[in-house]
C-alpha atoms as one frame of an Amber mdcrd trajectory, in Angstrom:
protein
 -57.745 -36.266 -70.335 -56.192 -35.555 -67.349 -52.993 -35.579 -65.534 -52.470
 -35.560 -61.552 -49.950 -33.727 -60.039 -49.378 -35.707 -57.111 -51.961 -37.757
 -54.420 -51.107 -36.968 -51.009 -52.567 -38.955 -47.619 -53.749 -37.283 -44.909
 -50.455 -37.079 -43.125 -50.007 -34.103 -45.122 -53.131 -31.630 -45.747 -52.969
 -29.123 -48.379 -53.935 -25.858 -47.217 -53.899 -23.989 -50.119 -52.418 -23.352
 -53.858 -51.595 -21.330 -56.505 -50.536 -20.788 -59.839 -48.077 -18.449 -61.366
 -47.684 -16.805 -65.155 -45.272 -18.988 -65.797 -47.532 -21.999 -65.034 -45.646
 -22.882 -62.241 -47.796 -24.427 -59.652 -47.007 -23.534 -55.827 -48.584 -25.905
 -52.809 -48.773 -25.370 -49.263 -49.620 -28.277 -46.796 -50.116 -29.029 -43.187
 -48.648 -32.246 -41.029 -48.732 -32.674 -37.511 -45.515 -30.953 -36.937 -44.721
 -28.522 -40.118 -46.037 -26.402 -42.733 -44.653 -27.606 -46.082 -43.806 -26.176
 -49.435 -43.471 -27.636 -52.938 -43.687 -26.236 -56.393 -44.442 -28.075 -59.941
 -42.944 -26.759 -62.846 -45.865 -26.291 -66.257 -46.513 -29.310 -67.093 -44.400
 -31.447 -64.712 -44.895 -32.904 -61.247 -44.198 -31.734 -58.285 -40.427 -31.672
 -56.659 -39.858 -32.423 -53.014 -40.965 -31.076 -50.294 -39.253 -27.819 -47.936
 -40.381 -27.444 -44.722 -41.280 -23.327 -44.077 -41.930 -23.623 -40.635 -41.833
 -25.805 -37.984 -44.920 -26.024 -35.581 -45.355 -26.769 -31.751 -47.838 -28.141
 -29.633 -48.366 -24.807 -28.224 -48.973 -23.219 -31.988 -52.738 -23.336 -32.783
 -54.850 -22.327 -35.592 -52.176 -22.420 -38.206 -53.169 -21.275 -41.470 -51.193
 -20.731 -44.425 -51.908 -19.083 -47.993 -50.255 -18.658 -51.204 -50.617 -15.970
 -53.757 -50.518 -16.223 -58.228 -46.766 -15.009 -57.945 -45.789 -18.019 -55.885
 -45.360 -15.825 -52.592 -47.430 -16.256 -49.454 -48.024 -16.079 -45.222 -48.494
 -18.260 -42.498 -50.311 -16.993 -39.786 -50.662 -18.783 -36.022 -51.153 -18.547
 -32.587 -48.747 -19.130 -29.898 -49.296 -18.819 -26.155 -51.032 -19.542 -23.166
 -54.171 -17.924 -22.284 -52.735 -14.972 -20.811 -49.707 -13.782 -23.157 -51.221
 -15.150 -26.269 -50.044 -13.579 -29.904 -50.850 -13.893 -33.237 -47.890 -14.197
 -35.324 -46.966 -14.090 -39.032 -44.275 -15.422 -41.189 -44.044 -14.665 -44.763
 -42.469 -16.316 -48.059 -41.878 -15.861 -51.369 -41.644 -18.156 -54.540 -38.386
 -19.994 -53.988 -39.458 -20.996 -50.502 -37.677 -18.514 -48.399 -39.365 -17.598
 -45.141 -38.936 -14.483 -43.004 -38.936 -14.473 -39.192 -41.848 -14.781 -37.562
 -43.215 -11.551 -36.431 -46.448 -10.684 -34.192 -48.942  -8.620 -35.212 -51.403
  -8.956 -32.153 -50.908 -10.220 -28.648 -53.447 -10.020 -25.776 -54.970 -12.444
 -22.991 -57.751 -13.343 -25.026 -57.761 -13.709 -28.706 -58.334 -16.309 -31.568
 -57.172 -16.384 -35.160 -60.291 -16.404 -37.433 -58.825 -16.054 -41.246 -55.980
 -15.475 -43.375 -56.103 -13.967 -47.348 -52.996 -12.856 -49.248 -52.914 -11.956
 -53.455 -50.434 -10.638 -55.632 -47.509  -8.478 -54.536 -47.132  -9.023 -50.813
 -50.770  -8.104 -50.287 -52.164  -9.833 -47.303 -54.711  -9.703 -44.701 -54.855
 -11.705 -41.010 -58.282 -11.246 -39.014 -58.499 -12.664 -35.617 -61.375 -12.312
 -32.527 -60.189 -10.197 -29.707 -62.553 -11.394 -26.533 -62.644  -9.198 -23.332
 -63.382 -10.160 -19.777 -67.003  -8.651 -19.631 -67.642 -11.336 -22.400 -68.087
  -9.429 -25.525 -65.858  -9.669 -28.497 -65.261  -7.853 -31.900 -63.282  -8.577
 -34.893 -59.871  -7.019 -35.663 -57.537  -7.187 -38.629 -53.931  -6.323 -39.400
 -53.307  -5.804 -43.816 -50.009  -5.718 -45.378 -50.119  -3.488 -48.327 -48.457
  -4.574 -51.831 -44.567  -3.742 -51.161 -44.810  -3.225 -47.490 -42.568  -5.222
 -45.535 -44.618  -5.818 -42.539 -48.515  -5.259 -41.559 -49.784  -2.472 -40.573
 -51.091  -1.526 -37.053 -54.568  -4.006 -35.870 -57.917  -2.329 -36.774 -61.583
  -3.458 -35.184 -63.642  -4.020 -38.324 -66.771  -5.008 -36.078 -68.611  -3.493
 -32.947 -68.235  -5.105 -29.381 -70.876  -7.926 -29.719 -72.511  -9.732 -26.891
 -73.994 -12.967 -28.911 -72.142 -15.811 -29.026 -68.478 -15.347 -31.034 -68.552
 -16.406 -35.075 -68.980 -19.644 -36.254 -66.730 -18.723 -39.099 -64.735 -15.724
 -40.742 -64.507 -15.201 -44.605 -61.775 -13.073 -46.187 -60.366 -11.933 -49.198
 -57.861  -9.926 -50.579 -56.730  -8.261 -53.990 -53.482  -7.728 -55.339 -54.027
  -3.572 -54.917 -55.108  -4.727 -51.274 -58.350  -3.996 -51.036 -60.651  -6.462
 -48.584 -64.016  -7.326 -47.704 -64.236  -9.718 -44.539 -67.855 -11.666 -44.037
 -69.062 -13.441 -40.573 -71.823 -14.743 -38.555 -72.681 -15.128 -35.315 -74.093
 -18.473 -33.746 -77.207 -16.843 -31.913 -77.712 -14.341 -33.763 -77.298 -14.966
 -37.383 -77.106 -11.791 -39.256 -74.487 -11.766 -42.219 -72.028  -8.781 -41.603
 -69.121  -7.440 -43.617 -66.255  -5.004 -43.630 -64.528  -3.708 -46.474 -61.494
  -1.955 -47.298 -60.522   0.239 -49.886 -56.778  -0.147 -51.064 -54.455   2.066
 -48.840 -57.418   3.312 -46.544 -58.939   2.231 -43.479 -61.814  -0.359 -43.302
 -65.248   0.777 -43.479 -67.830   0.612 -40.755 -68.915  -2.947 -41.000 -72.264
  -3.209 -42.992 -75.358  -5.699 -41.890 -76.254  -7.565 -45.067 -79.048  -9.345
 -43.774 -81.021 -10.004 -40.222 -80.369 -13.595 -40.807 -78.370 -16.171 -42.955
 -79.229 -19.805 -43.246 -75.569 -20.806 -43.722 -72.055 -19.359 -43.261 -71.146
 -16.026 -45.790 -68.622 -16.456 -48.708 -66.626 -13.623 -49.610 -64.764 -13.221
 -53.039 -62.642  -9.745 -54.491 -61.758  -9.245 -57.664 -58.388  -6.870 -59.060
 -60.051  -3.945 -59.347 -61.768  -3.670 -55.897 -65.403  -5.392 -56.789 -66.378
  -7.420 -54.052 -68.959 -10.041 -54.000 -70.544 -11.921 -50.362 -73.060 -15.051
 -51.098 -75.361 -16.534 -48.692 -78.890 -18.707 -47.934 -82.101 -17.379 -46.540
 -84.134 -20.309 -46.089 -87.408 -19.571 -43.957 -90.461 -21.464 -42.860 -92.786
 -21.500 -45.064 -90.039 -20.380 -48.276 -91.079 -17.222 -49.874 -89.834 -15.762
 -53.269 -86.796 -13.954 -51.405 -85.611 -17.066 -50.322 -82.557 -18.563 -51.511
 -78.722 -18.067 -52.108 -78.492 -14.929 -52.045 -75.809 -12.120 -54.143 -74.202
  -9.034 -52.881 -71.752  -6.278 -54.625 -70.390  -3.582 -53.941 -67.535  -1.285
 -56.284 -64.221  -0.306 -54.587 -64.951   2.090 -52.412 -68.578   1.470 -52.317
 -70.966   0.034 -49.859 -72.570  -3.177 -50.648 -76.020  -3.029 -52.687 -79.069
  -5.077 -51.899 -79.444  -8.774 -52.634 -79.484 -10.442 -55.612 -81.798 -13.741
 -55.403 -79.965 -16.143 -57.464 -82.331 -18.930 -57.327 -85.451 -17.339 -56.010
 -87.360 -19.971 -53.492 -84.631 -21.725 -53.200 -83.715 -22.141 -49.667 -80.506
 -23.418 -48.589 -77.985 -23.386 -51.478 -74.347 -24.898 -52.041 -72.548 -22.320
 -54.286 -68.772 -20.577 -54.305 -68.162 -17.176 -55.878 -65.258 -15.512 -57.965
 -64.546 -11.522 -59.216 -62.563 -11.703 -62.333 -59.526  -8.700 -62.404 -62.182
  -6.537 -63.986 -65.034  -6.982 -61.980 -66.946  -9.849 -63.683 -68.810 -12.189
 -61.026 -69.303 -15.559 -61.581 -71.618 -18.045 -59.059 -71.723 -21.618 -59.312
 -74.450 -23.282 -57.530 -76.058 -26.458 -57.325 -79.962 -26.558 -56.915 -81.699
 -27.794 -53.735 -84.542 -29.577 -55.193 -83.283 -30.885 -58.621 -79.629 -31.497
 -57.765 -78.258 -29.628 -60.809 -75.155 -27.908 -60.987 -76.024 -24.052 -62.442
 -73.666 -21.160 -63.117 -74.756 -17.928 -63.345 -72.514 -14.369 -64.103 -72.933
 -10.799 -64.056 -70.833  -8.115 -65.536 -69.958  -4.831 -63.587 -72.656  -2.938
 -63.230 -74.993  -5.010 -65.025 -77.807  -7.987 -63.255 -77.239 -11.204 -62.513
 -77.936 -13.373 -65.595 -79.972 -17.024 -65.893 -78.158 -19.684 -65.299 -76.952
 -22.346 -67.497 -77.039 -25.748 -66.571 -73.785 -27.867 -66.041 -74.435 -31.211
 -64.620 -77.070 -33.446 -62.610 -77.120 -35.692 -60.271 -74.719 -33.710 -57.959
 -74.072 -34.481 -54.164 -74.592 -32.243 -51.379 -71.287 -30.833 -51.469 -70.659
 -27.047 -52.581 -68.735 -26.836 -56.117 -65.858 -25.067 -56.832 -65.315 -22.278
 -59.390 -62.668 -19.885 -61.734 -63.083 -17.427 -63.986 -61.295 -14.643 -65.777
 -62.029 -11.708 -68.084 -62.285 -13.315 -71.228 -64.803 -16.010 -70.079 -62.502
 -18.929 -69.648 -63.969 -20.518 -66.568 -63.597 -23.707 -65.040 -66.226 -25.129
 -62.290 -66.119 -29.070 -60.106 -68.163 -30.534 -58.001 -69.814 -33.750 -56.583
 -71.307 -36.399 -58.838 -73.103 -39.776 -57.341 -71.599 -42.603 -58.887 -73.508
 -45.272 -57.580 -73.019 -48.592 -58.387 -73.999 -52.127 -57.095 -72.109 -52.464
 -54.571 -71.766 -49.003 -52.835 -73.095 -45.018 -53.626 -70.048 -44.069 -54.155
 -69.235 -40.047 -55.085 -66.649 -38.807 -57.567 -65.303 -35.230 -58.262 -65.974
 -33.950 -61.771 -65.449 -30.689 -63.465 -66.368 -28.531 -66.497 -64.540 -25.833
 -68.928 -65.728 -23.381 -70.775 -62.831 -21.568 -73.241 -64.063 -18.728 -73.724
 -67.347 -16.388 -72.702 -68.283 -17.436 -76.472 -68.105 -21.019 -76.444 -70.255
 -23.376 -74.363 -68.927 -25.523 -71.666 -67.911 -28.778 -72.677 -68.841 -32.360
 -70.371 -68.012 -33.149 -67.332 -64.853 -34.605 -67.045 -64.130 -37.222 -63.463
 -60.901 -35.992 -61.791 -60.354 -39.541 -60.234 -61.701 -42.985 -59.236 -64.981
 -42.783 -57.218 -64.814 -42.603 -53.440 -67.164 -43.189 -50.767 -67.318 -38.754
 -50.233 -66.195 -36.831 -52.509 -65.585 -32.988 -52.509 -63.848 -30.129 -54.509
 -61.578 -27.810 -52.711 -59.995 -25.297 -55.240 -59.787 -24.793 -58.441 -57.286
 -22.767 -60.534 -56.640 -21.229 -63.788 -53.831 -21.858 -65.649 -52.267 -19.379
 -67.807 -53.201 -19.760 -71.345 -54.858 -22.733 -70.930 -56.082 -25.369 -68.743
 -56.239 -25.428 -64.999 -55.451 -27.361 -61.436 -58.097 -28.746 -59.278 -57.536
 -29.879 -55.566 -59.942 -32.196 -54.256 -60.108 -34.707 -51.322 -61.478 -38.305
 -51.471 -62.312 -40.050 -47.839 -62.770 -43.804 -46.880 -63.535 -45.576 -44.213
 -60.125 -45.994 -43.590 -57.920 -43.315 -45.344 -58.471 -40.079 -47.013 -56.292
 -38.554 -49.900 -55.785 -34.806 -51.186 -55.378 -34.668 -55.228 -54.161 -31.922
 -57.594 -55.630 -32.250 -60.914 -54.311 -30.363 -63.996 -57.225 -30.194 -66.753
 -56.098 -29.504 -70.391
């Protein structure tokens, strides 16, 4: 059984989530003029909405995050072309916001990704372009505590190629961060990381090409874990979605092949507190939903088969240290009159306990796709997903028993 937490249209967007100790769930969501904030208590729905911060025409790439202890940042960027800035506001659990403060400003720059966790911790990353035509990457981290970021790093070298396609980033609640892009002419999957309370690393070429855009995931204790595709023509055994890790601290080790031959692959990632990596993934050929995990230190294992029948849309996944872990994805749920898709997900208690059936989040809807998913303190957790008509789209939060 399951209970939803509230169905939203697309006038407002969630943007991202989070649960507390407690079991208090925390939302953050986009309209066309605001960034809005709204909390559920365990168990109950969600109360009204507060408005954190009101947006202007002249604000673009807004992004906003929220951490486990119900505190967060929104991160935008104001200006015209030639005095543009990033900025950052932050909050905390009861919906306070600070001032807006900026932590870059130049004539040409665009914000690429925002991460916060635990504590304060929180990372902004935006491309800083220069008149010759070349760009790089900077960042700007606020340590757990701090009460402001610190000074803008480069995490990449001047590049020449065309700018990203996308930015990944993540962040633990010590602070450490590993940042993964691509380029569009150029493909090679690069990362940064950062230790907690040093500088970043020199960024670290992963591979010469990747067939889709890099994931990043961190875990508590510094592990980090990057996922991508290597598809070539004809495939060869190295193909497939790919598996990198790397200790705090540490550079990033070669590739683990998750699904050898595979090409292409829709998959997420997550680093328990202690290190433990978990990859869902669905399989190209077969359409079956697989997880696989790896302690620290130790190979990747087989995966175990959750579902069939999936859609081409990448699953979601959550994990922690004792093996409670909680995956949802796509399922085709044709029927006569349309092929319509529906959001399912599965639970597993415990790392000694199997997972249990899939379980449908909603009514079917023309697309279907996961967004989040989160654990819920001693049982249980909240999955966002998004349903889209011909007409009208809705944004769902899903609490799982």
């Amino acid at each position: 059984m399951t209970l939803a937490l509230g169905l939203l249209l697309a006038a407002a967007v969630p943007m991202d989530f989070a649960v507390d100790h407690t079991g208090r769930t925390f939302e953050v969501a986009q309209t066309t003029s605001s960034i809005q904030w709204r909390v559920a208590a365990p168990g109950e729905s969600f109360g009204p909405r507060r408005t954190l911060l009101r947006t202007r025409s002249a604000d673009r790439s807004v992004r906003a995050a929220v951490a486990a202890d119900g505190g967060g940042v929104i991160a935008f960027q104001s200006g015209v072309s030639r005095r543009r800035r990033v900025r950052v506001a932050g909050f905390d659990s009861r919906g306070r916001v600070s001032r807006p403060r900026v932590v870059a400003r130049g004539r040409r720059m665009d914000l690429a990704a925002l991460a916060v966790g635990r504590g304060g911790a929180a990372v902004v990353v935006w491309f800083r372009h220069r008149a010759d035509g070349r760009w790089r990457l900077e960042a700007a981290v606020r340590d757990p505590g701090a009460a402001a970021f610190g000074s803008p790093r480069a995490v990449s070298r001047l590049q020449r190629v065309p700018c990203c396609t996308a930015v990944a980033a993540a962040i633990g609640d010590r602070g450490d961060v590993v940042l993964t892009w691509r380029s569009t002419l150029r493909p090679a999957a690069w990362t940064a990381l950062r230790a907690a309370g040093e500088q970043f690393r020199p960024s670290q070429r992963l591979a010469p090409e990747s067939s889709d855009v890099p994931r990043a995931a961190i875990g508590g204790d510094g592990t980090a874990a990057v996922i991508y595709s290597s598809q070539r023509v004809p495939l060869r055994p190295g193909d497939g979605l790919r598996l990198h890790r790397a200790r705090s601290g540490e550079p990033f080790g070669a590739a683990e092949i998750v699904n050898p031959g595979g090409g292409v692959t829709l998959g997420s990632v997550t680093v328990t507190r202690a290190g433990r990596t978990t990859v869902a993934w669905i399989e190209p050929t077969t359409a079956r939903v697989r997880l696989s995990e790896a302690e620290p230190r130790m190979p990747l294992g087989a995966g175990v088969e959750l579902g069939v029948d999936a859609a081409s849309r990448a699953p979601v996944v959550a994990a922690d240290d004792d093996g409670r872990t909680v995956v949802a994805w796509t399922e085709r749920a044709p029927s006569r009159r349309s092929l319509d898709e529906r959001v399912v997900a599965a639970t597993r208690v415990a790392s000694t306990a199997g997972f249990g059936s899939p379980v449908a989040l909603g009514a079917p809807w023309p697309v279907g796709a996961p967004r989040v998913v989160r654990l819920i303190p001693g049982g249980g957790a909240v999955v966002l997903w998004t349903g889209t008509g011909r007409s009208r789209s809705s944004h769902t939060l899903t609490r799982l028993p």
